[in-house]
Backbone as a printed PyTorch tensor [residue, N CA C, xyz], in Angstrom:
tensor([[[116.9170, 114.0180,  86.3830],
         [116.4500, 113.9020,  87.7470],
         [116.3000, 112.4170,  88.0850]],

        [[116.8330, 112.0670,  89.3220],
         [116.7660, 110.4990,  89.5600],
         [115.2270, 110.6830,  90.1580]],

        [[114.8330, 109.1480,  89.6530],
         [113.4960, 109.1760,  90.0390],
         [113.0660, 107.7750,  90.7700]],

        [[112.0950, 107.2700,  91.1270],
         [111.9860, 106.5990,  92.2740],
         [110.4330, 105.6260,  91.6000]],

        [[110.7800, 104.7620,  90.8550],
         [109.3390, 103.7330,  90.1620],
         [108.3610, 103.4350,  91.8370]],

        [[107.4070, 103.3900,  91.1460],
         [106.1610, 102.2260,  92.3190],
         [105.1750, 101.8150,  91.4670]],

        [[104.5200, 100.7740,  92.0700],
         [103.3900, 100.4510,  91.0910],
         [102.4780, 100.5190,  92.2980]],

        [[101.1320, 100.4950,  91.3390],
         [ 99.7570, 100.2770,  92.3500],
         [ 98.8400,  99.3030,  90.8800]],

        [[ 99.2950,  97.5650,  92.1860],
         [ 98.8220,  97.0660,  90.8220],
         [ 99.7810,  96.6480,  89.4270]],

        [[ 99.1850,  96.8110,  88.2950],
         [100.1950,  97.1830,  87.3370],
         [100.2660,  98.5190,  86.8660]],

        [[100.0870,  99.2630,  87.5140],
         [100.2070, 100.7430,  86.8160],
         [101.4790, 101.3930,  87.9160]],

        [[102.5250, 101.9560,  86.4530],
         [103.7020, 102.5660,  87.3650],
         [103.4040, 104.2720,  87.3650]],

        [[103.9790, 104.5600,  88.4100],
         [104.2550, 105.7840,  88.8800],
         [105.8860, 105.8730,  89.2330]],

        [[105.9250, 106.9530,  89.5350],
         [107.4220, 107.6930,  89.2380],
         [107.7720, 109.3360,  90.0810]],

        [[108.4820, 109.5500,  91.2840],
         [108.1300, 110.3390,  91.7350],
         [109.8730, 111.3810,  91.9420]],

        [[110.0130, 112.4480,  91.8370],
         [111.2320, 112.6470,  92.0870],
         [111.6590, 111.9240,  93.5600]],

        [[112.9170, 111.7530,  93.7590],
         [113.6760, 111.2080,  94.8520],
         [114.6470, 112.1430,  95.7180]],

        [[114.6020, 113.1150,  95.1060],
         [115.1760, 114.5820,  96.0780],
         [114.6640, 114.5220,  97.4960]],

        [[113.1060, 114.3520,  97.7570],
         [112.3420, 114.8330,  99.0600],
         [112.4250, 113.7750,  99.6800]],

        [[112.8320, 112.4300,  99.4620],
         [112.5690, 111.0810, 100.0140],
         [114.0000, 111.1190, 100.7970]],

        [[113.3270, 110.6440, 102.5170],
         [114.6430, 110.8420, 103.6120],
         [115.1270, 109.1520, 103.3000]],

        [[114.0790, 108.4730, 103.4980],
         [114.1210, 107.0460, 103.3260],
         [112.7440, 106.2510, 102.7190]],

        [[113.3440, 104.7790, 102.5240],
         [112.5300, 103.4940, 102.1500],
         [112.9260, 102.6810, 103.2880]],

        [[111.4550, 102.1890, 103.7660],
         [111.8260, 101.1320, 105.1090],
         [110.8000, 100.1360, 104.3870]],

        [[110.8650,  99.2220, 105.0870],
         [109.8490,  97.6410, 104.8690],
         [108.7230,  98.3890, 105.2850]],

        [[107.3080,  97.7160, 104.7540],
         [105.8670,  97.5480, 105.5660],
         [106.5290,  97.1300, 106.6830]],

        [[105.2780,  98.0950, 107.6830],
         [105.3020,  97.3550, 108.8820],
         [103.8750,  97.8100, 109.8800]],

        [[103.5320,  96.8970, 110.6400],
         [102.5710,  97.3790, 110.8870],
         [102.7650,  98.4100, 112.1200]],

        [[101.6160,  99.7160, 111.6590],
         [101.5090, 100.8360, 111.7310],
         [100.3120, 101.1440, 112.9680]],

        [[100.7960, 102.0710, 113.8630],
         [ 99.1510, 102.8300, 114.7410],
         [ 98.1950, 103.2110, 113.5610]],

        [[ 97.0630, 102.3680, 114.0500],
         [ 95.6750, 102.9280, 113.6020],
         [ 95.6500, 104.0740, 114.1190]],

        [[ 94.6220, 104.8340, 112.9750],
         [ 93.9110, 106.2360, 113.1540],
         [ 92.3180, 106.0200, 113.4430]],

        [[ 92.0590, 105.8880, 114.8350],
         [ 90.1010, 105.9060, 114.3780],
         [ 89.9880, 107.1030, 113.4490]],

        [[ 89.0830, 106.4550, 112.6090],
         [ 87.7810, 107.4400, 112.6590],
         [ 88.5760, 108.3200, 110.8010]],

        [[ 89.6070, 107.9610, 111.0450],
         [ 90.4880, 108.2920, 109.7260],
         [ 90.1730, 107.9690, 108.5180]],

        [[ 90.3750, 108.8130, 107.4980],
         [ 89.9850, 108.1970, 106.0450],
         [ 90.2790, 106.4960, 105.6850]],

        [[ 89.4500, 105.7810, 104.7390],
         [ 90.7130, 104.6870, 104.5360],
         [ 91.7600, 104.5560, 103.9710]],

        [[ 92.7900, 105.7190, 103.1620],
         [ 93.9570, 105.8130, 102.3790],
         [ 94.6880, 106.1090, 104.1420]],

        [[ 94.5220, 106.2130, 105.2260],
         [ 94.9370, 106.7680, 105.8350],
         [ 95.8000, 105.6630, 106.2750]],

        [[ 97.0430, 104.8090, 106.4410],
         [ 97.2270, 103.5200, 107.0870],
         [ 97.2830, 103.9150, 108.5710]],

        [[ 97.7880, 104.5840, 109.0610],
         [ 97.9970, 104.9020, 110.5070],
         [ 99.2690, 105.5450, 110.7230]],

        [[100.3180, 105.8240, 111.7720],
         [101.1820, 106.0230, 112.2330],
         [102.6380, 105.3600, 112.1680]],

        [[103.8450, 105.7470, 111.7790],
         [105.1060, 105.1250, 111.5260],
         [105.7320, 105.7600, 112.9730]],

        [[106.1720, 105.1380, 113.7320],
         [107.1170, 105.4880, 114.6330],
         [108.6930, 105.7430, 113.9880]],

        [[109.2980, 106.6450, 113.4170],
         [110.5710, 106.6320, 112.9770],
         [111.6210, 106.7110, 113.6680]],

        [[112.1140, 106.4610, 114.8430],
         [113.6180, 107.1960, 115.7690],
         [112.5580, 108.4370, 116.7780]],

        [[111.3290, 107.4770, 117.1130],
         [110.3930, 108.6640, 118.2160],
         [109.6500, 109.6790, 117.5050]],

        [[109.8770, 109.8520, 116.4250],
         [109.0050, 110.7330, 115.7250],
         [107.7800, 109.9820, 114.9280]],

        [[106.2590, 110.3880, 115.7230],
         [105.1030, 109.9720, 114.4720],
         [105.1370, 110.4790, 113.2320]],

        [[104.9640, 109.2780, 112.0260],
         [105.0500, 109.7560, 110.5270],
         [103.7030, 109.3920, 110.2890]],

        [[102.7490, 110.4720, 109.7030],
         [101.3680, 109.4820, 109.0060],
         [101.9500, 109.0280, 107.7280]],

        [[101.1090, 107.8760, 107.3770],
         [101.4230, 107.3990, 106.3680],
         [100.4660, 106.9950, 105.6310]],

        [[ 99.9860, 107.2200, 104.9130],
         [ 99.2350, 107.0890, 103.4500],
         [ 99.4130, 105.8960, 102.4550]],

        [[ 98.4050, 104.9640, 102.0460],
         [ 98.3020, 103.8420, 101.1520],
         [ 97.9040, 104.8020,  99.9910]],

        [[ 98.9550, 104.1380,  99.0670],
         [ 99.0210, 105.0490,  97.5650],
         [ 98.0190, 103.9630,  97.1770]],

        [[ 97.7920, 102.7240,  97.0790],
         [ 97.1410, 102.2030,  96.6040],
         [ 95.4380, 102.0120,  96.8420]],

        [[ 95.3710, 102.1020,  98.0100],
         [ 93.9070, 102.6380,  98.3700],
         [ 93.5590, 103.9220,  98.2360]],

        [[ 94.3460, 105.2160,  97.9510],
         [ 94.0930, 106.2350,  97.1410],
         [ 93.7540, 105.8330,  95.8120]],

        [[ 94.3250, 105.2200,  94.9640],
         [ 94.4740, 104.7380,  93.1270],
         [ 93.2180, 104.0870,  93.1000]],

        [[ 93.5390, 103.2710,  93.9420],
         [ 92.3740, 101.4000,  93.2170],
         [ 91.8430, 101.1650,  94.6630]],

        [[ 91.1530, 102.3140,  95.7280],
         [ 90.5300, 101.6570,  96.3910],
         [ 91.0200, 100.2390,  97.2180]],

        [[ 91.9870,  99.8950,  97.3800],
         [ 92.6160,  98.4060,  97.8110],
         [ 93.6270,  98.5350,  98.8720]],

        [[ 93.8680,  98.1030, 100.0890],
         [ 95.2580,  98.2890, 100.4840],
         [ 96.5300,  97.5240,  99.9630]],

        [[ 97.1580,  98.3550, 100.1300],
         [ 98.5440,  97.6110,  99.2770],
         [ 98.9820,  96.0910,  99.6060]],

        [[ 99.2740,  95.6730,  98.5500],
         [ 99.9700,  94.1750,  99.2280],
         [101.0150,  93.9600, 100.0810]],

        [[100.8960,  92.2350, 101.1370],
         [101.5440,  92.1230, 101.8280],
         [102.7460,  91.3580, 100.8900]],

        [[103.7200,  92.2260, 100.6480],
         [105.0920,  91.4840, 100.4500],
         [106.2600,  92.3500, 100.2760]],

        [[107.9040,  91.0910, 100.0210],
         [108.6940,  92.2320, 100.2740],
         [109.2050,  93.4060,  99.2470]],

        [[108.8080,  93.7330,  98.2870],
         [108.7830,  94.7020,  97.5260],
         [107.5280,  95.9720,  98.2650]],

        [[106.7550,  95.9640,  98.3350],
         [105.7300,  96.4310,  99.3410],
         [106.4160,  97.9910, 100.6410]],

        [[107.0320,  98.7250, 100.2140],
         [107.6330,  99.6410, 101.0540],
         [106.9010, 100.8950, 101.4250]],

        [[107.9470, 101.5850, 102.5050],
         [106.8250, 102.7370, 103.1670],
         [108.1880, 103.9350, 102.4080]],

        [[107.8460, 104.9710, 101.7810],
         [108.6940, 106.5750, 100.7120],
         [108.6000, 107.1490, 102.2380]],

        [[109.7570, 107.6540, 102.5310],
         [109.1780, 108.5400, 103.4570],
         [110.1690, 109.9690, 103.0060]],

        [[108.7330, 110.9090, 102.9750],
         [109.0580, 112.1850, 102.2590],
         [109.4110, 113.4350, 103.5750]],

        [[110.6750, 113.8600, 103.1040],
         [110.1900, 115.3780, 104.2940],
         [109.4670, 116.6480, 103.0930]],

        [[109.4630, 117.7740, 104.3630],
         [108.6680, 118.9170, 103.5720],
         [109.3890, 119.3120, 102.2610]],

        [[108.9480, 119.3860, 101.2850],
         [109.6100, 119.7600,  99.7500],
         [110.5200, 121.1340, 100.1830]],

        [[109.7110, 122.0920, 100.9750],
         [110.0920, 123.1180, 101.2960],
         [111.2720, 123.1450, 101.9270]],

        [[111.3660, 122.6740, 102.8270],
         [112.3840, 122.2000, 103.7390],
         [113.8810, 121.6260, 103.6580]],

        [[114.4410, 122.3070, 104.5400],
         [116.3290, 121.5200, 104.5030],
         [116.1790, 120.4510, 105.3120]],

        [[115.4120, 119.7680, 106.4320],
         [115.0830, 119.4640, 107.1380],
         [115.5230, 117.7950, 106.6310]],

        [[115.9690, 117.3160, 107.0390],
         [115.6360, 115.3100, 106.6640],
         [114.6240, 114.4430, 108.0480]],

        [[113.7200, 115.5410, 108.2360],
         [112.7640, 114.7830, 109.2260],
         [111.9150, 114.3460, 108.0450]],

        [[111.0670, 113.3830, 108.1250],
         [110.0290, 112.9730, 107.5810],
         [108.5370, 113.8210, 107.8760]],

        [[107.9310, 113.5260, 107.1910],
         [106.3540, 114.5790, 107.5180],
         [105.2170, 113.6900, 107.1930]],

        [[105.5730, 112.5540, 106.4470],
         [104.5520, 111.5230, 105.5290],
         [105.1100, 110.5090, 104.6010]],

        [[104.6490, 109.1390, 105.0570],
         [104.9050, 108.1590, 104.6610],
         [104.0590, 107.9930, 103.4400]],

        [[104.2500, 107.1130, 102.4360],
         [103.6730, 106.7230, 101.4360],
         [104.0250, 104.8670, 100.7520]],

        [[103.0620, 104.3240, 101.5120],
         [103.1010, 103.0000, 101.2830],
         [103.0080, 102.5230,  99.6080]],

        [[103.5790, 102.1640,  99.0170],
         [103.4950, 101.8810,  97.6540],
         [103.8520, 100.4460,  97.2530]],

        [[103.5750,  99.4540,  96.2930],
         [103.9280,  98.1110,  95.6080],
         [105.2910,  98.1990,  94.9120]],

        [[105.9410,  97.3510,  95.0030],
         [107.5140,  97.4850,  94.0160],
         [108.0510,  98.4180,  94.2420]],

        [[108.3000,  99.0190,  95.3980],
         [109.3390, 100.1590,  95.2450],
         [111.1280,  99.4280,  95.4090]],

        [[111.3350,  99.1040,  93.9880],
         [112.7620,  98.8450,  94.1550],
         [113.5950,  99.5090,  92.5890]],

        [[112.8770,  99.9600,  92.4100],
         [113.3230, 100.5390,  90.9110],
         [113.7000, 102.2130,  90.7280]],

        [[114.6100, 102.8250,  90.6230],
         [114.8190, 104.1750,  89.7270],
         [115.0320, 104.4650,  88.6380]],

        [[114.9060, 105.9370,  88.4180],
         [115.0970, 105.6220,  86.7020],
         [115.7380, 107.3790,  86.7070]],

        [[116.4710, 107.6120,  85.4250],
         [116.5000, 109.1380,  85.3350],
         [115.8330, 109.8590,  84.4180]],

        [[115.0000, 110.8470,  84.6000],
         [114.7160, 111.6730,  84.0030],
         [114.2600, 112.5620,  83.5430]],

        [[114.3700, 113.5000,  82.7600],
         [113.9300, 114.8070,  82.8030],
         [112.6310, 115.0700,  83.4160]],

        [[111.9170, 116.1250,  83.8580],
         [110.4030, 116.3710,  84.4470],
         [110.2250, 116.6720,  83.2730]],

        [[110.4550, 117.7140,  82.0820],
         [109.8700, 117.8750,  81.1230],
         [109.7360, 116.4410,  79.7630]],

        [[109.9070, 115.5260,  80.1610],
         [109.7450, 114.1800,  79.3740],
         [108.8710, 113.8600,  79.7830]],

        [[108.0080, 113.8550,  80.7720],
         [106.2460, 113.8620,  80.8760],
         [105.3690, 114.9880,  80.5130]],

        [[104.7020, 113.8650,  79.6780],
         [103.6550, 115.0460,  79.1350],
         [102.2360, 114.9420,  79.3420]],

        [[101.5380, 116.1960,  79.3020],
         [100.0150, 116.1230,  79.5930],
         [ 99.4490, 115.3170,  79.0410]],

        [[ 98.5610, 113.8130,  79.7900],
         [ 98.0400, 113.4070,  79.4510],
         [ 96.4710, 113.9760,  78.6910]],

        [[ 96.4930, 114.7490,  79.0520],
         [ 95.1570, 115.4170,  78.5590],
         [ 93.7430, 115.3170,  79.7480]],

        [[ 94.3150, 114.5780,  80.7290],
         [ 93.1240, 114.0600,  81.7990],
         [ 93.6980, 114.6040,  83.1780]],

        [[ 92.5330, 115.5640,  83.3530],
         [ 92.6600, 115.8380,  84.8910],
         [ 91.7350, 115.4600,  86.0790]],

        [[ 92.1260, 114.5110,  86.6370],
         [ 90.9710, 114.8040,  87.3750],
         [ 90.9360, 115.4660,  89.2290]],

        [[ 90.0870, 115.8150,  89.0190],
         [ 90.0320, 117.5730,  90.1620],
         [ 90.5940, 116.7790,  91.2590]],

        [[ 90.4810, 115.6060,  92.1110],
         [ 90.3500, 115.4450,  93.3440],
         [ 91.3360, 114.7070,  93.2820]],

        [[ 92.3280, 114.7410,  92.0930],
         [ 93.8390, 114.1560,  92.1470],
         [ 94.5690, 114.5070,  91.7340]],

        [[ 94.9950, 116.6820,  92.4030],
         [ 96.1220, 117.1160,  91.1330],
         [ 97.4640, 116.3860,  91.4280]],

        [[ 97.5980, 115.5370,  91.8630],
         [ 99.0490, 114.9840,  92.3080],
         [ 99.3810, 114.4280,  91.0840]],

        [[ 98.5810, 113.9010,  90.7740],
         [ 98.8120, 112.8680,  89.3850],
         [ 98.8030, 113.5450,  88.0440]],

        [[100.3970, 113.1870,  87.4330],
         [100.3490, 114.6090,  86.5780],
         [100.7950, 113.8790,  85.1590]],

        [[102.1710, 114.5350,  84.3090],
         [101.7180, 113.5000,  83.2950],
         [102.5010, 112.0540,  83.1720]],

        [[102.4950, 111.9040,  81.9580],
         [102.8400, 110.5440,  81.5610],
         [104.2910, 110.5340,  80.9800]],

        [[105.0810, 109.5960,  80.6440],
         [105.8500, 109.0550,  79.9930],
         [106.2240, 107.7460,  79.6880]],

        [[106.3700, 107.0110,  79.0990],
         [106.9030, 105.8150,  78.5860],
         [108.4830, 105.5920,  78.7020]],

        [[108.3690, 104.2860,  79.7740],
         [109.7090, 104.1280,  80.2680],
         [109.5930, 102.4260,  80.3260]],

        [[110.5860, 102.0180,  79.1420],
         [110.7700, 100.7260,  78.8540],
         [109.9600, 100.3370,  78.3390]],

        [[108.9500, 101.2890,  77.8150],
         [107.6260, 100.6240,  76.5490],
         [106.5370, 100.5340,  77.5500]],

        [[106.8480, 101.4130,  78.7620],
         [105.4890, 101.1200,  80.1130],
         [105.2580, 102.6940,  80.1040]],

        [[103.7010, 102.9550,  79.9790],
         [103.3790, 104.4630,  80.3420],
         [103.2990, 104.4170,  81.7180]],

        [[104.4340, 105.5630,  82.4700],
         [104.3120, 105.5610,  83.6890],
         [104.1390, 107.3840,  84.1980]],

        [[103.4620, 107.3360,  85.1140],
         [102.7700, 108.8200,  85.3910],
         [103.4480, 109.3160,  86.5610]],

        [[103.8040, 110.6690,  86.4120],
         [104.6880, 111.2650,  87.3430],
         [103.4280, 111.7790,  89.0710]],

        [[104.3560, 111.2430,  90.0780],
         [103.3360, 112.0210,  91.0750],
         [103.9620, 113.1420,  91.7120]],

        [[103.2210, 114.4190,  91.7040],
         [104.2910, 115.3810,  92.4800],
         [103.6480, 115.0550,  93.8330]],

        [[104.8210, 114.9660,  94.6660],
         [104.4220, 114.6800,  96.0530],
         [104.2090, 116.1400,  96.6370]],

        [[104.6370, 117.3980,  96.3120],
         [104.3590, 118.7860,  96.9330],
         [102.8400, 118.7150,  96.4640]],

        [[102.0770, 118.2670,  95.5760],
         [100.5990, 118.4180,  95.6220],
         [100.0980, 117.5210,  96.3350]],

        [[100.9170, 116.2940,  96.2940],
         [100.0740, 114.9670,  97.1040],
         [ 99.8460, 115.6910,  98.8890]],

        [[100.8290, 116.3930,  99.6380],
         [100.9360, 116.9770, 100.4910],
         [100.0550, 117.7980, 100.5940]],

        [[ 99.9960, 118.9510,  99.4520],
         [ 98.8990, 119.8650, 100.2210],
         [ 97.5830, 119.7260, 100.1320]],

        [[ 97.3510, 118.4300,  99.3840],
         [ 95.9990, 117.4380,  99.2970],
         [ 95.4150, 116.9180, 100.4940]],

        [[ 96.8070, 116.5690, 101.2410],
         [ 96.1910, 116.1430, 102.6930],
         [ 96.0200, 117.4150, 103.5490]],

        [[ 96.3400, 118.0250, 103.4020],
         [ 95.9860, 119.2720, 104.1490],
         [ 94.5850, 119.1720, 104.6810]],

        [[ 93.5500, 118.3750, 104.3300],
         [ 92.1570, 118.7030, 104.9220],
         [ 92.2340, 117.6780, 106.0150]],

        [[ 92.6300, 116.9960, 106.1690],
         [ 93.0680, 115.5990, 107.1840],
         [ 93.5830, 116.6360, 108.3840]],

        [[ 94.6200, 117.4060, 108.5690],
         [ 94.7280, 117.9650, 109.5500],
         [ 95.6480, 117.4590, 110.1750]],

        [[ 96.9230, 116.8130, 109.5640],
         [ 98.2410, 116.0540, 110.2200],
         [ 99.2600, 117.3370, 110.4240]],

        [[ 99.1730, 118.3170, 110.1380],
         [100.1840, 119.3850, 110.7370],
         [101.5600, 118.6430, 109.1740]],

        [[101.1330, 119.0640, 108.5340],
         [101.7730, 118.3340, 107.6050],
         [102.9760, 119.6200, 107.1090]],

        [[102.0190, 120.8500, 107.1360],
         [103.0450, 122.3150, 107.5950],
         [104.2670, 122.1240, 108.4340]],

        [[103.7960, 121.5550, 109.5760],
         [104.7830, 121.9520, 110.6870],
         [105.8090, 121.4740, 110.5190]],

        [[107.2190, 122.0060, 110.8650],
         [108.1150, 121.1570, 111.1820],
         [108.2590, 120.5940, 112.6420]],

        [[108.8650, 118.7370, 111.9860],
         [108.9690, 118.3930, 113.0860],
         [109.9010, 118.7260, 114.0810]],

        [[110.1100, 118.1090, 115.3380],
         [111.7370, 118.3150, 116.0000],
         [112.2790, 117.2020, 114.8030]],

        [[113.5130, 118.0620, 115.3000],
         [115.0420, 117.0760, 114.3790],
         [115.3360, 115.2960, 115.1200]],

        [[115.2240, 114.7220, 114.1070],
         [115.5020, 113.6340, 114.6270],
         [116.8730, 112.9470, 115.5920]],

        [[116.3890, 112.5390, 116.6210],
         [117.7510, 112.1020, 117.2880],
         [118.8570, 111.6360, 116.7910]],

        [[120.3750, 111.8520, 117.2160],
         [121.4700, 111.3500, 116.8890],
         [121.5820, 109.7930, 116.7680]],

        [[121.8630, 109.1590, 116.2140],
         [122.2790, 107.7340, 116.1600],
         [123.3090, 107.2870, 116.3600]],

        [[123.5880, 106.8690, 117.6010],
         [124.9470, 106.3870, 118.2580],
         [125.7560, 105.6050, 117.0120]],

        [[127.1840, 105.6490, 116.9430],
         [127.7550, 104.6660, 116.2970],
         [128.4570, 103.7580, 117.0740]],

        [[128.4450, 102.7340, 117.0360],
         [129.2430, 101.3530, 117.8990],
         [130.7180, 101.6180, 117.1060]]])
């Protein structure tokens, strides 16, 4: 399975790359009042709002850094044929893939309740890096209330010159 590195910090993560429509630059995003702080705000994609989520102020409490490794995952519904987006995920270093099996991570032995996204481990290049399933990271936000269910409309055509 091709997979998709990020760090938060120095700690890597690793997420399948099947559900990911795209990687765009940081950019700055609509605030959410009143919103969690993992919450960054709003991605305008081709007219469609994407929320988008700081992986790193989820992890380490911090917002992610400003630079150009610094990118926004943008995932559609796992469920879905769909290549609309549903949720952004701001992450550090996203310039790296890697391949490989889901069963080559293994239970770390540590769960903790209010993060089943984070699942197990493997060692890749002598770095323990931890797999995130984004279908749990999703129905995690479910209490936020972004319609994260719904599908969106289909994104507009893109003229070619």
């Amino acid at each position: 399975m091709l997979m998709l590195l990020f760090y938060v910090g120095k700690e890597i993560f690793a997420c399948d790359s099947e559900p990911i429509v795209e990687v765009v630059p940081k950019v700055i995003l609509k605030k959410i009042p009143h919103a969690p702080g993992f919450c960054a705000g709003l991605l305008n994609f081709g007219g469609i709002p994407v929320p988008v989520i700081d992986f790193c102020q989820l992890i380490e409490n911090r917002p992610s850094g400003d630079s150009m490794h610094t990118r926004i995952m943008l995932f559609k519904h796992p469920d879905s044929d769909s290549q609309t987006p549903i949720l952004g995920i701001i992450a550090e270093k996203v310039t790296e893939t890697t391949v490989q099996k889901p069963s080559s991570f293994i239970d770390s032995g540590v769960k903790v309740k209010d993060f089943p996204y984070l699942a197990g481990v493997h060692s890749i290049d002598g770095k323990v890096t931890q797999l995130v399933l984004i279908d749990e990271l999703i129905k995690s936000m479910q209490s936020i209330d972004w319609n994260l269910n719904k599908e969106q409309p289909a994104l507009p055509r893109r003229h070619e010159a």
